[in-house]
MARBA-3410 file (N, C-alpha, C, O; in Angstrom, 1 decimal):
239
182.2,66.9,97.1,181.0,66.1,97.5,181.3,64.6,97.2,181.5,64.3,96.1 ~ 181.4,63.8,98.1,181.3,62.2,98.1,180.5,61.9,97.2,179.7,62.9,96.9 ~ 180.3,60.9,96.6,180.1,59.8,95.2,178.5,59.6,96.1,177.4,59.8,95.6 ~ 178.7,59.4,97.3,177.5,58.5,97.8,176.6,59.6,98.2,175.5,59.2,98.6 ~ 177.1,61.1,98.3,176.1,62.1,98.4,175.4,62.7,97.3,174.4,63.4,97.4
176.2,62.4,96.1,175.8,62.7,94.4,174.5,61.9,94.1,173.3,62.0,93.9 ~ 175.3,60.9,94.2,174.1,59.6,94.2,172.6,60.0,94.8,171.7,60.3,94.0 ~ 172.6,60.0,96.6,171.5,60.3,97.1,170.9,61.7,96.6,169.7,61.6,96.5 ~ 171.3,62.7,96.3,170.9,64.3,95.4,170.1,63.5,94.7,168.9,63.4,95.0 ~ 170.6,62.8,93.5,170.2,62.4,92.0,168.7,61.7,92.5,167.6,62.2,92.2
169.0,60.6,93.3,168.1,60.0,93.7,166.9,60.6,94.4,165.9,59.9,94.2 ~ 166.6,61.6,95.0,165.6,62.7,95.6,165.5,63.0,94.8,164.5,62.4,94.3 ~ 166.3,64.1,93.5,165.1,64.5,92.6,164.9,64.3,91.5,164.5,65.2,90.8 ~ 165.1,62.6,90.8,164.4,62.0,90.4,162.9,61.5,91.2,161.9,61.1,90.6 ~ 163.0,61.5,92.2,161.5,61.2,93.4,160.8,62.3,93.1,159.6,62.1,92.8
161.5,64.0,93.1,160.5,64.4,93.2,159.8,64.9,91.7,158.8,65.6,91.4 ~ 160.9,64.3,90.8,160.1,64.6,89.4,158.6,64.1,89.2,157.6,64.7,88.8 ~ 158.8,62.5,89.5,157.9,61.4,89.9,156.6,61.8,90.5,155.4,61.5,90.2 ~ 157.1,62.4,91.4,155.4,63.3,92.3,155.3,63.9,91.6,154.2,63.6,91.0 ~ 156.0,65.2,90.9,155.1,66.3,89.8,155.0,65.4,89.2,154.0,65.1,89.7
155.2,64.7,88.6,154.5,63.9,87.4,152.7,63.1,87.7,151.7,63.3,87.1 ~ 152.8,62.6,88.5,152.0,62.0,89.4,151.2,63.0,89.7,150.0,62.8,89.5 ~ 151.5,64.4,90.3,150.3,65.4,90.3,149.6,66.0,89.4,148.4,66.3,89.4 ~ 150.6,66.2,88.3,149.9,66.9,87.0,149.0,65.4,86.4,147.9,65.5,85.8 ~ 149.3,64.6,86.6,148.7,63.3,85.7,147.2,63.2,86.6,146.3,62.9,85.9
146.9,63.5,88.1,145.6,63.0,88.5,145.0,64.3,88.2,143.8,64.3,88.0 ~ 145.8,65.5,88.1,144.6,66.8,87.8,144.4,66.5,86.7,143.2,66.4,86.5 ~ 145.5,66.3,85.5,144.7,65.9,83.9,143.6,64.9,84.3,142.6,65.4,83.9 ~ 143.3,63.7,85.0,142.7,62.6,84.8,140.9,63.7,86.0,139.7,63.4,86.1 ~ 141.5,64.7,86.5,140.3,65.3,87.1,139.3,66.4,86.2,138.2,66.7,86.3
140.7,66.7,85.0,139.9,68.0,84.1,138.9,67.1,82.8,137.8,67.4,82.4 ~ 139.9,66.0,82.5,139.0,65.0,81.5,138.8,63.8,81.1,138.7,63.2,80.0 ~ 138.9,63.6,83.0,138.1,61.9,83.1,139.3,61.5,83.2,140.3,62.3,83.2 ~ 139.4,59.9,83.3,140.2,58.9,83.3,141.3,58.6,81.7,142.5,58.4,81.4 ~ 139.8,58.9,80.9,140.4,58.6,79.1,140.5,60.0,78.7,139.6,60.8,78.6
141.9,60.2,78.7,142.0,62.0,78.2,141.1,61.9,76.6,141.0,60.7,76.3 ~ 140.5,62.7,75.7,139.4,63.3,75.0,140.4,64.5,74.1,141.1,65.4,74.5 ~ 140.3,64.1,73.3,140.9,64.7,72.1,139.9,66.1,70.9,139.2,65.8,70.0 ~ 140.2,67.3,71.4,138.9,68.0,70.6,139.6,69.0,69.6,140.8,69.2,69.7 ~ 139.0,69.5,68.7,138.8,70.0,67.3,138.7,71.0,67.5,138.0,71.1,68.5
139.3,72.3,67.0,138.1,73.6,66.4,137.9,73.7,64.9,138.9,73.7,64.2 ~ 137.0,73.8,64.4,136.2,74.1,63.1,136.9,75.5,62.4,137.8,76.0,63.0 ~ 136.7,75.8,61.5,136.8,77.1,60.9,135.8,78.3,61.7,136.0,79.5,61.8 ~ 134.8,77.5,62.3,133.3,78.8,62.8,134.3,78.7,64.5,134.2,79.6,65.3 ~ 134.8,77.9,64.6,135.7,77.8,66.8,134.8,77.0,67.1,134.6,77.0,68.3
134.0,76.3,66.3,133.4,74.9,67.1,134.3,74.3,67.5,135.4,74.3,67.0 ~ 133.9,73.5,69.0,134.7,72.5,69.3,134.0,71.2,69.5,133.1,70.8,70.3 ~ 134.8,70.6,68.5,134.3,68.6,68.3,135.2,67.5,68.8,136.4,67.5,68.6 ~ 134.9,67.0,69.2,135.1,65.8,69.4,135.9,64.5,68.3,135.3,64.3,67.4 ~ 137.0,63.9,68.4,137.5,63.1,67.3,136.5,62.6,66.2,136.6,62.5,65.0
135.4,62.3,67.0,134.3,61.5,66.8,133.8,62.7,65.6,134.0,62.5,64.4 ~ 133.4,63.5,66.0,132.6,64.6,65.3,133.8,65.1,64.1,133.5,65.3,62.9 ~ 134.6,65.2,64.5,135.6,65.8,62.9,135.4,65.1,62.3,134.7,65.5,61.4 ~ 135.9,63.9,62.3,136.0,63.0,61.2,134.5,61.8,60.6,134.3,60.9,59.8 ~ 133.7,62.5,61.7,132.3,62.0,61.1,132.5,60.4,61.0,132.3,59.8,60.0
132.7,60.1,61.9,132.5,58.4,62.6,131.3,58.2,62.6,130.5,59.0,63.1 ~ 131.0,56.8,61.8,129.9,56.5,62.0,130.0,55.2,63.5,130.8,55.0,64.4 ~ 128.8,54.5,63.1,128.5,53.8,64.2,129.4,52.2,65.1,129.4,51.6,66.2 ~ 129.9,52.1,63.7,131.1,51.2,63.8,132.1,51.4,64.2,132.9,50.6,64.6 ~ 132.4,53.1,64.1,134.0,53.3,64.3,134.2,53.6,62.9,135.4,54.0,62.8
133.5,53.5,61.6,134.0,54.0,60.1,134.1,55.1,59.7,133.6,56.1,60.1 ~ 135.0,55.2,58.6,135.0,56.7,58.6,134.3,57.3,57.1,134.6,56.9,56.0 ~ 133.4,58.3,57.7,132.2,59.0,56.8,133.4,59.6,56.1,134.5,59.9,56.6 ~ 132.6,59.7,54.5,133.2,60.4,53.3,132.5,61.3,52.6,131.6,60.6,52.0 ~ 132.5,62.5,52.2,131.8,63.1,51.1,132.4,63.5,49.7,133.3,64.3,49.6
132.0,63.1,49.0,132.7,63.8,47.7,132.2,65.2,47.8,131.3,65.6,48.5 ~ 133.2,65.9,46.7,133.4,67.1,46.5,132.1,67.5,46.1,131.7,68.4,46.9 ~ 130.7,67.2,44.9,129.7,67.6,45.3,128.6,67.3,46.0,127.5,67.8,45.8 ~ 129.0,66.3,47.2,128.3,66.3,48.2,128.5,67.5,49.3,127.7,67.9,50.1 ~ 129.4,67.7,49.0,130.3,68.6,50.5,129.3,69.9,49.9,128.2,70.2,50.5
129.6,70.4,49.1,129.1,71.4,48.0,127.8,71.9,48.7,127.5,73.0,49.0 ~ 126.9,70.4,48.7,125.2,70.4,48.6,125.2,70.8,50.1,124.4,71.7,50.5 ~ 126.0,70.2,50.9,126.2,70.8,52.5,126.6,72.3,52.8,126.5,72.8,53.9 ~ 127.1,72.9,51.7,127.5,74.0,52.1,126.3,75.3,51.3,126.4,76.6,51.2 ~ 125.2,74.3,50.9,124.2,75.4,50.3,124.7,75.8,48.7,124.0,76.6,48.2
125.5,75.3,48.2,126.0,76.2,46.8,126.3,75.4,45.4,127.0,75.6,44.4 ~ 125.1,74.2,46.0,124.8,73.4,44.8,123.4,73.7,43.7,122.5,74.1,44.4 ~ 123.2,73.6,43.0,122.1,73.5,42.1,121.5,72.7,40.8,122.4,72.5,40.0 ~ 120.4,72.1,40.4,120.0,71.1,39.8,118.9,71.9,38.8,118.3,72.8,39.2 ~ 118.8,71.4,37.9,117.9,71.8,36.6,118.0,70.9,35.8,119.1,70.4,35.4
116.4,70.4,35.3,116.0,69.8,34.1,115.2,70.3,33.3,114.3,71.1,33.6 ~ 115.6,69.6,31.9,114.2,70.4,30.5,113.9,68.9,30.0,114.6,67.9,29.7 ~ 112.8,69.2,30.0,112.2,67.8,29.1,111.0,68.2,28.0,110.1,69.0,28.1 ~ 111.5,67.3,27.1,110.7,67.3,26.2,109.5,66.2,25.8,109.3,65.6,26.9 ~ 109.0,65.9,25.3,108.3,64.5,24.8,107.4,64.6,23.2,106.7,63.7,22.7
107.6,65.7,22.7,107.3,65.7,21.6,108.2,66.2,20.6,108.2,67.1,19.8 ~ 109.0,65.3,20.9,110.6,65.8,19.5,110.3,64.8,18.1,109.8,63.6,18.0 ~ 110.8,66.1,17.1,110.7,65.5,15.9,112.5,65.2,15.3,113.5,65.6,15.8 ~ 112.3,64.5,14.3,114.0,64.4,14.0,114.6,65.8,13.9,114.3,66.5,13.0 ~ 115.5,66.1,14.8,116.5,67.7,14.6,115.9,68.5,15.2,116.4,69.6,15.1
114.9,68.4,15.8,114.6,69.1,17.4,115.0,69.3,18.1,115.8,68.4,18.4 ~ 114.9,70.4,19.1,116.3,71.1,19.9,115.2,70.9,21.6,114.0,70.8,21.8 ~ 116.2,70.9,22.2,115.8,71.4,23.8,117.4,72.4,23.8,118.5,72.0,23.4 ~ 116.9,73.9,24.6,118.2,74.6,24.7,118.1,75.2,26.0,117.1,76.0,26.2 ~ 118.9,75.0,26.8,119.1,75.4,28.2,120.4,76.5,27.7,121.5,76.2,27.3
119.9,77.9,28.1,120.7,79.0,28.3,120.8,79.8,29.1,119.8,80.2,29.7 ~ 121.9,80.4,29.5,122.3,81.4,30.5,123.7,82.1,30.5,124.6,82.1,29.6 ~ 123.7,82.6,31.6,125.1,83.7,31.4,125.7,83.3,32.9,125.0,82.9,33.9 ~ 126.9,83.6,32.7,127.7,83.2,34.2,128.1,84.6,34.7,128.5,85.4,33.8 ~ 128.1,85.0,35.9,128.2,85.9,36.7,130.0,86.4,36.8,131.0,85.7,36.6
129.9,87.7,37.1,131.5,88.0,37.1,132.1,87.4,38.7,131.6,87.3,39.8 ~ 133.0,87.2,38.2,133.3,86.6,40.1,133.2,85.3,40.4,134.1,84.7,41.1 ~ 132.0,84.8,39.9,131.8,83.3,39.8,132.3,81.8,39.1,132.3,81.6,37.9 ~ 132.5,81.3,39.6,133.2,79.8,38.6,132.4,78.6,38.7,132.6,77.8,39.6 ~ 131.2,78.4,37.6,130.2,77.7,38.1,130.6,76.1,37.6,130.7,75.9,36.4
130.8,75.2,38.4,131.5,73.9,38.0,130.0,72.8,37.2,129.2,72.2,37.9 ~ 130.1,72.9,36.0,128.8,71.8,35.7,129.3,70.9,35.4,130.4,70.7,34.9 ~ 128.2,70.0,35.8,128.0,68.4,34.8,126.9,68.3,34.4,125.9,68.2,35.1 ~ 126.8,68.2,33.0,125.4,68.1,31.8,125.4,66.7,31.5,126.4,66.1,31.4 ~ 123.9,66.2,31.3,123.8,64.9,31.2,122.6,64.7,30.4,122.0,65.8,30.3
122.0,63.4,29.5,120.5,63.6,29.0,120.2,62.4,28.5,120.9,61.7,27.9 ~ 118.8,62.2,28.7,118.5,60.9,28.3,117.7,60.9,27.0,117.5,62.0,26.4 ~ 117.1,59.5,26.4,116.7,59.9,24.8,115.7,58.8,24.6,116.0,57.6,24.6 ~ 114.8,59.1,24.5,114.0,57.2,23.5,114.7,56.8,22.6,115.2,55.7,22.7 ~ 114.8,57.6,21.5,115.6,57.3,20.4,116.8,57.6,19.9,117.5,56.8,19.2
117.2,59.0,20.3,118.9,58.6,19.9,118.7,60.6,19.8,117.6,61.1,19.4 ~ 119.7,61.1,20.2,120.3,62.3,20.1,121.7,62.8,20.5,122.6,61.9,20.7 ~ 122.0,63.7,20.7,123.5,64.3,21.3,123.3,65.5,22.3,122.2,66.1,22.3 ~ 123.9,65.8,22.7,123.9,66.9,23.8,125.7,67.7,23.5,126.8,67.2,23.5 ~ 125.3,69.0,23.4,126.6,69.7,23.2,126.4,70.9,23.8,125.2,71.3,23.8
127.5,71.6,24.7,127.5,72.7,25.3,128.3,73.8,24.7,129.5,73.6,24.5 ~ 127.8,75.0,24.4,128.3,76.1,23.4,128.9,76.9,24.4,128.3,76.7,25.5 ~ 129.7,77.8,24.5,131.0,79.1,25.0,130.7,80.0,24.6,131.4,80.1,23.6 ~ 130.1,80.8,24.6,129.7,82.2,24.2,128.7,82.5,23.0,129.0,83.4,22.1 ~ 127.2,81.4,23.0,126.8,82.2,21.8,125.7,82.9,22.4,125.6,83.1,23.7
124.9,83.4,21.6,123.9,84.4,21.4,122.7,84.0,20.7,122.6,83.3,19.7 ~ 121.8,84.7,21.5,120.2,84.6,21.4,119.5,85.4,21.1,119.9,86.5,21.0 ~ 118.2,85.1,21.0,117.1,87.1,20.5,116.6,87.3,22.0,116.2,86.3,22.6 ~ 116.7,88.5,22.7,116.6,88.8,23.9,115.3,88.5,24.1,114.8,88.3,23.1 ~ 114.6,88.5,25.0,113.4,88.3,25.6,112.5,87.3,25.2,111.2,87.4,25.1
113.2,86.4,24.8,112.5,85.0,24.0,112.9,83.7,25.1,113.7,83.9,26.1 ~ 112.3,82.6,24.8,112.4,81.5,25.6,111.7,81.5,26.5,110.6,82.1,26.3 ~ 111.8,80.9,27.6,110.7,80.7,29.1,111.8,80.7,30.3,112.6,79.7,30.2 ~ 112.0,81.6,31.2,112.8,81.7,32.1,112.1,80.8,33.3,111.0,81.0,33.7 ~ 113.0,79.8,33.8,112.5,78.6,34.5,112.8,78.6,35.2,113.9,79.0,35.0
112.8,78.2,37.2,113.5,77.9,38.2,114.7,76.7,38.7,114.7,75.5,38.8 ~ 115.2,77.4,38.8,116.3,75.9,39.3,116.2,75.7,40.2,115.3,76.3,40.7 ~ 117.0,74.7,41.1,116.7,74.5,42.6,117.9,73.9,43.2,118.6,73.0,42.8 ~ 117.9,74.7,44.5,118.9,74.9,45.0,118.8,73.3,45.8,117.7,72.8,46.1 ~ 120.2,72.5,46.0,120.1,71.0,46.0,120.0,70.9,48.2,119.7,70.0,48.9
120.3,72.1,48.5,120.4,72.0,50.1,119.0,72.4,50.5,119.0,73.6,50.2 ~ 117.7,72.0,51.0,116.7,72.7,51.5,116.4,73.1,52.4,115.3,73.5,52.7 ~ 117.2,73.1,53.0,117.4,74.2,54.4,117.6,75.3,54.1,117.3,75.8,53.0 ~ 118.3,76.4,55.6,118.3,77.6,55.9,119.7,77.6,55.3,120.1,78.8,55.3 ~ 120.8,76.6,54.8,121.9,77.2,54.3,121.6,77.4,53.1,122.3,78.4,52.9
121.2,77.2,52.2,120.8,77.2,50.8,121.0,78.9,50.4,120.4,80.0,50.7 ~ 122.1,78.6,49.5,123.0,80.3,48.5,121.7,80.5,47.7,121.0,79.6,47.4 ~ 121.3,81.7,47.2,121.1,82.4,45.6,121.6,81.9,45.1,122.8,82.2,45.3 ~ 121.3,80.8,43.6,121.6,80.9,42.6,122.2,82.0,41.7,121.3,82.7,41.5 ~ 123.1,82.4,41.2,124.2,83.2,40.4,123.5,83.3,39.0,123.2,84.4,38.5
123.4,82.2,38.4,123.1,82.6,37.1,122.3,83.4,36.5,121.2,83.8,37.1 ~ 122.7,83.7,34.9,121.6,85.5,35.0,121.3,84.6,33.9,122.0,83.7,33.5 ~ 119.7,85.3,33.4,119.1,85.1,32.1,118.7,86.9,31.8,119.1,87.8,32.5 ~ 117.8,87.1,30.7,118.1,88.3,29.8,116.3,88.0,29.9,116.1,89.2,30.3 ~ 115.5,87.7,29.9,114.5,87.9,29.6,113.4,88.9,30.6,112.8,89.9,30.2
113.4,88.4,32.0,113.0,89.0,33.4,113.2,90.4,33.1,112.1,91.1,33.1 ~ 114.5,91.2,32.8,114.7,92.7,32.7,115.1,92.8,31.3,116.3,93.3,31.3 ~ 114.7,92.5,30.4,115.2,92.6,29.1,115.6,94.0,28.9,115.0,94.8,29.6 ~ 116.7,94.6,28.0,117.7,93.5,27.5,118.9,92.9,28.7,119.8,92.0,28.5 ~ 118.6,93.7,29.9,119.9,93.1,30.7,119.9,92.0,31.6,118.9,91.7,32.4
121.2,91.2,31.5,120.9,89.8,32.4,121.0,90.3,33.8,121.5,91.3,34.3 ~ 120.1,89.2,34.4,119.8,89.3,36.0,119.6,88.3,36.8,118.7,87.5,36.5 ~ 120.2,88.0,37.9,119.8,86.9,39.0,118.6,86.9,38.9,118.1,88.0,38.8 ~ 118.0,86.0,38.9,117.0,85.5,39.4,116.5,84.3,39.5,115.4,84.0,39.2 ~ 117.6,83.2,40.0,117.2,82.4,40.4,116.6,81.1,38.7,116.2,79.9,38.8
116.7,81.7,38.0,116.1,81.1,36.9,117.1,81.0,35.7,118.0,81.9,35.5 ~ 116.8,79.6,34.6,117.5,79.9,33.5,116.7,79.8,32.2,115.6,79.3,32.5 ~ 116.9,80.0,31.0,116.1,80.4,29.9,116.2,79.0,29.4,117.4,78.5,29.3 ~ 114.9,78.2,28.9,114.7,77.4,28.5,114.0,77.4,26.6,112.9,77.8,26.5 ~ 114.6,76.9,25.4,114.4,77.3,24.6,114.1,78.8,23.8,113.2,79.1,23.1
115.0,79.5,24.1,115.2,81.1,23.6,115.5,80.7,21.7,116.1,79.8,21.1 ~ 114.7,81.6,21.3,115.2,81.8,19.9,116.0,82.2,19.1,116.8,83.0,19.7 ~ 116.4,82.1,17.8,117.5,82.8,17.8,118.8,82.7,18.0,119.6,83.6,17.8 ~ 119.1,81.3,18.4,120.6,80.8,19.0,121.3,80.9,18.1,120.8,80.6,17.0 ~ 122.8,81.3,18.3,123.5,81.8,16.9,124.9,81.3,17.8,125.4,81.9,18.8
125.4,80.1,17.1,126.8,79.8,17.4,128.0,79.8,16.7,129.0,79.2,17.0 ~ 127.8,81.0,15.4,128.9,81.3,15.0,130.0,81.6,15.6,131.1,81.1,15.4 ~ 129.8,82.2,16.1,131.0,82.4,16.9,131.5,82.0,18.3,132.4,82.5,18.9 ~ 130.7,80.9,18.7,130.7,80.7,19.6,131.7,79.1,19.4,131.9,78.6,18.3 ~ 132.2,78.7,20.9,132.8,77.2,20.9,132.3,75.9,21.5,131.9,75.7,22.6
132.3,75.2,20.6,132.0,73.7,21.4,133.0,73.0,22.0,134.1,72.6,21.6 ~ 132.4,73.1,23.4,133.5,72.9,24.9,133.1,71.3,24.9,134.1,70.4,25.0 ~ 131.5,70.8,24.8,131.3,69.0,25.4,130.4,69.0,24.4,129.7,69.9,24.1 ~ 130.5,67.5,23.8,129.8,66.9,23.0,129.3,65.3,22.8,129.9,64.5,22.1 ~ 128.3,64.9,23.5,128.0,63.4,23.2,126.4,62.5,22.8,125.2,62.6,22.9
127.4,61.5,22.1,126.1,61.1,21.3,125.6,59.9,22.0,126.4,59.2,22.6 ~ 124.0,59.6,22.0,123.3,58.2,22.3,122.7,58.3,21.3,122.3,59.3,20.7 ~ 122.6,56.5,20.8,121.5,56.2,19.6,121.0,55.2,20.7,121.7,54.7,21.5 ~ 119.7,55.0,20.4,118.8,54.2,21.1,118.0,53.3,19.7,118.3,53.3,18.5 ~ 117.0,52.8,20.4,116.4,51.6,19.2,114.6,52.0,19.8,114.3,52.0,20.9
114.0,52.1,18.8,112.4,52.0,18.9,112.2,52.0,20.4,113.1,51.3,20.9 ~ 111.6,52.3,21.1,110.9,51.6,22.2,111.9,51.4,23.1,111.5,51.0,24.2 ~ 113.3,51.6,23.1,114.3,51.6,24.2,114.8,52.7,24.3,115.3,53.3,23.4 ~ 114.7,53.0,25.9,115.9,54.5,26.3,117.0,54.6,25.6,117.6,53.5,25.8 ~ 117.5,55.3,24.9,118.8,55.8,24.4,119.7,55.8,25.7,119.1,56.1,26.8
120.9,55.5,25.9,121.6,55.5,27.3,121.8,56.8,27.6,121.8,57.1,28.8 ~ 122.1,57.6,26.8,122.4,59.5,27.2,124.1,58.8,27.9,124.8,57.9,27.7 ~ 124.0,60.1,28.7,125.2,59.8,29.7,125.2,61.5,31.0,125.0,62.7,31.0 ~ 125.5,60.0,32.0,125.7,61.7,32.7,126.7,61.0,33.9,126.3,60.1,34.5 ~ 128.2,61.7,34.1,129.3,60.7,34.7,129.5,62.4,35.2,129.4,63.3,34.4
129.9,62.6,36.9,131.0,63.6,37.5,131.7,64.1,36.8,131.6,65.2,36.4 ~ 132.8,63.0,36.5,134.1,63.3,36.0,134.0,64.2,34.7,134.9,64.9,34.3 ~ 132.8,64.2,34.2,132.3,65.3,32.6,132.6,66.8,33.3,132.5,67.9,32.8 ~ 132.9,66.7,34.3,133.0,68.5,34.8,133.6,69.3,33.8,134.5,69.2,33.0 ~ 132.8,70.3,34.1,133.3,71.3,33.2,133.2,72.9,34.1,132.3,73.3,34.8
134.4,73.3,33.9,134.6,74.7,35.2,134.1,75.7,34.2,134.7,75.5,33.2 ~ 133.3,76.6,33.9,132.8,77.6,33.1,133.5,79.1,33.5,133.8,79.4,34.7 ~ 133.6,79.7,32.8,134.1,81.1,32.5,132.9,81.8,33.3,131.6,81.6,33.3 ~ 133.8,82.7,33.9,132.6,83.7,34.9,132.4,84.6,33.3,133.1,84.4,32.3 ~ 131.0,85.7,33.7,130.6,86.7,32.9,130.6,85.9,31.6,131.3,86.5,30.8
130.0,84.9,31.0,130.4,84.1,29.7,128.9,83.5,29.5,128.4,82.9,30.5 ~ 128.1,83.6,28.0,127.0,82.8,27.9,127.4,81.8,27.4,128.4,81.5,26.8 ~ 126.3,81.1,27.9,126.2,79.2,27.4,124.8,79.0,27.1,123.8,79.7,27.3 ~ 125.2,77.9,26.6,123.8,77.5,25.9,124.0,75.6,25.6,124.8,75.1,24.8 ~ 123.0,74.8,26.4,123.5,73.3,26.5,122.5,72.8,25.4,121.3,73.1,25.5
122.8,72.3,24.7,121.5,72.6,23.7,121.6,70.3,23.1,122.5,69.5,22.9 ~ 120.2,70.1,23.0,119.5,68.4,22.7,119.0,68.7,21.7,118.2,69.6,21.5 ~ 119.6,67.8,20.7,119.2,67.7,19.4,118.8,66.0,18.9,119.6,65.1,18.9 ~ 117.6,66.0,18.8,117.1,64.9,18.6,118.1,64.1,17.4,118.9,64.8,16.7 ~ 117.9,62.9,17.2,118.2,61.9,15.5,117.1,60.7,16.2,117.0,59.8,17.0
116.3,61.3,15.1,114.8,59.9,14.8,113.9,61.3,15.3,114.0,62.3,16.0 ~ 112.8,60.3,14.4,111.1,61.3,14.7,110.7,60.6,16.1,111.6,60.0,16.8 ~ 109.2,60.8,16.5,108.5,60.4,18.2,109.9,60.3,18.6,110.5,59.3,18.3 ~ 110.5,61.2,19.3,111.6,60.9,20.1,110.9,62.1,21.7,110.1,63.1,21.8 ~ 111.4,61.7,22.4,111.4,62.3,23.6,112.8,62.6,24.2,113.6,61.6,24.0
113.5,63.5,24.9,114.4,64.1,25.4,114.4,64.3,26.9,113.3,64.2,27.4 ~ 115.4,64.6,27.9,115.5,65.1,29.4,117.2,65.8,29.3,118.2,65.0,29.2 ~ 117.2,66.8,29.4,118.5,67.8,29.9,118.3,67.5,31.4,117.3,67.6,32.0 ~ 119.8,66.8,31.9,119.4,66.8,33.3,121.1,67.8,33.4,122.0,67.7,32.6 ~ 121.1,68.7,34.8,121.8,69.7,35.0,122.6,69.7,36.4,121.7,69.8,37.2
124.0,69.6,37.1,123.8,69.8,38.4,125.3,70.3,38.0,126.1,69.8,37.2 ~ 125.5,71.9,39.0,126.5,72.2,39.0,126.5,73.0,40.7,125.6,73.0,41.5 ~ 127.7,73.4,40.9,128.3,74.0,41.9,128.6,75.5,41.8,128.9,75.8,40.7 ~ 128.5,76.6,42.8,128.9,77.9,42.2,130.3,78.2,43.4,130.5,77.8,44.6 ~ 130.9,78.8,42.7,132.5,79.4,44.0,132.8,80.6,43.3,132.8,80.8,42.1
133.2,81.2,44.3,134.1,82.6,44.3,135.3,82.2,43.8,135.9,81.1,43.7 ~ 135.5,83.6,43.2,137.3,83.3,42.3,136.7,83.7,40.2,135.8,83.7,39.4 ~ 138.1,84.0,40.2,137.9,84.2,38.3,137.7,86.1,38.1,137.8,87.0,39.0 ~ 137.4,86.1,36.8,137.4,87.9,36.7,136.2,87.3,35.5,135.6,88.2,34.8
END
């Protein structure tokens, strides 16, 4: 074959790559528009949009959730407080419960003070069964995704713990001999000024499935007033 017949070959079908190219490119530009469109599937086979995965806002920014925000989106956050207003010096508020087998309930305990106390969370102690006031918590998503709360208290079916949605507030009988102090912190406040308490994320504390706790406010000074404030997360996983 002559040089100048190689040539012209080469030259045709590079042409006709050019047309398939050119044909597949106006059918792409017929299946999705002019601006090809970039889409997602979800874990459920939703299909989104760039826009929609990454939760663009209206500028073009890009939305963020922290980990218990995401949480409160997925239904499997929950919130509980105990307040007091008539504490004497060494007065307790005790928030107790038991953690579910299977479950790994992630808390952050927090509390505020007029005058000055500490807040400490106990690892396994023990109480007089069917004592205290079994209380509601509330689930942080109010919609139709919103989980059952996990945590059991002992009083509803005494002596055995049970979901229900509720945790035991001031039970008697609290016995932490043998039990462990996991978190411990102190506010002193002044007459007539909030004590600062503390309540920061980063205090997370991942809890032992099947394991009682007990988050217990112990006043320092008389007229003192107290608030246990509570928000944790529940997930599968643990024995």
């Amino acid at each position: 074959m002559k040089i100048e017949d190689l040539l012209d070959k080469r030259l045709q079908e590079q042409a006709e790559l050019l047309i398939n190219l050119s044909e597949i490119n106006e059918e792409l530009e017929l299946i999705m528009g002019s601006t090809p469109v970039v889409k997602f599937k979800d874990k459920d086979n939703n299909t989104l949009t760039l826009d929609q995965f990454f939760q663009l806002g209206g500028e073009g920014a890009l939305v963020t959730l922290s980990h218990f925000e995401y949480e409160i989106h997925q239904g499997i956050a929950f919130t509980f407080q105990a307040v007091d207003e008539t504490l004497g010096d060494g007065d307790n508020i005790i928030v107790a419960f038991k953690t579910a087998k299977g479950v790994k309930v992630h808390l952050v305990a927090g509390f505020t003070t007029l005058v000055g106390g500490y807040l400490e969370i106990w690892e396994g102690p023990t109480w007089t069964t069917n004592t205290g006031t079994a209380t509601a918590v509330a689930n942080r998503h109010r919609g139709k995704k919103a989980k059952p709360c996990t945590l059991l208290e002992d009083k509803t079916l005494t002596p055995s713990f049970s979901p229900t949605e509720k945790v035991l507030v001031n039970p008697t009988g609290l016995n932490t001999g043998s039990a462990t102090s996991i978190w411990k912190r102190y506010a002193w406040g002044e007459r007539g000024k909030v004590g600062p308490g503390e309540y920061i994320e980063n205090n997370e504390l991942t809890l032992k499935p099947n394991s009682t706790y007990a988050v217990v406010f112990t006043a320092i000074g008389a007229s003192n007033k107290a608030q246990i404030i509570m928000n944790w997360i529940e997930g599968t996983g643990g024995d």
